[in-house]
C-alpha positions in Angstrom: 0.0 0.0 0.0 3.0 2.5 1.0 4.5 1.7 -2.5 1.4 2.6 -4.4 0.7 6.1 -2.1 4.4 6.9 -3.3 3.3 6.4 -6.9 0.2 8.3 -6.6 2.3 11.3 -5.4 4.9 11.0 -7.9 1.9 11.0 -10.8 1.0 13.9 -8.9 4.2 15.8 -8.8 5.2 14.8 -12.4 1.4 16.2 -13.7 1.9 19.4 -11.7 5.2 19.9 -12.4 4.1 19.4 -16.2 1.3 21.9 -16.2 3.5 24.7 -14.4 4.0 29.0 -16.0 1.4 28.5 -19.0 0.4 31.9 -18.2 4.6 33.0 -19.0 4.2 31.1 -21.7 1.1 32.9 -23.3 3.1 36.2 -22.5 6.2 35.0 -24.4 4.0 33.8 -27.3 1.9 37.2 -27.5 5.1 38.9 -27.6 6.8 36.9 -30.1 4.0 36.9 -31.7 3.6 40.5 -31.9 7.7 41.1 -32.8 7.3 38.6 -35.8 4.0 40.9 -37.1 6.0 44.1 -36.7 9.1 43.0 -38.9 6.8 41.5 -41.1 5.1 44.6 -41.5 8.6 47.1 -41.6 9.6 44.3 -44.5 6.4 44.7 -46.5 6.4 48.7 -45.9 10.7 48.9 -47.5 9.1 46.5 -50.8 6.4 48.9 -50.8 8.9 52.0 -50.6 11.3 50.2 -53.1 8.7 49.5 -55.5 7.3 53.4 -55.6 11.1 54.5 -56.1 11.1 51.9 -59.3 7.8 53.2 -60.3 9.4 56.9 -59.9 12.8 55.8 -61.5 10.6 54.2 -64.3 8.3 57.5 -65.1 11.2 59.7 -64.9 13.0 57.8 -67.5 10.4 57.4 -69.7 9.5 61.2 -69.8 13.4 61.4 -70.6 13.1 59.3 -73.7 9.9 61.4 -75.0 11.6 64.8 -74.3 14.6 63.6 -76.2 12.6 62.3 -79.3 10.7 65.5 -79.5 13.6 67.6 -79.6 15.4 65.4 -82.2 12.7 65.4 -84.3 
């Protein structure tokens, strides 16, 4: 009887012991979480910045070309 009280309070440590700091763990994971949105979010605002500079480089170059086949006409 002694041997299965012991075992009964090991299961008992062992689940305890287990189930311990969820609520540190939902506070890492929000933050993590959170840090992973805002680089995703500074990465898709420099494509976005990088992409109006190529539309800009793009526009300027093309009213380049015009200007220069009006005047050589």
């Amino acid at each position: 009887m002694k041997k299965l009280v012991l075992f009964a309070a090991i299961v008992a440590a062992v689940s305890f012991a287990s189930c311990g700091n969820k609520a540190a763990d939902a506070a890492k994971a929000e933050a993590d979480s959170i840090r992973i949105a805002d680089s995703i979010a500074a990465v898709e605002a420099a494509a976005a910045e990088e992409a109006a500079a190529a539309a800009a480089d793009t526009v300027v170059v093309d009213s380049v070309a015009v200007t220069e086949t009006v005047v050589a006409e």
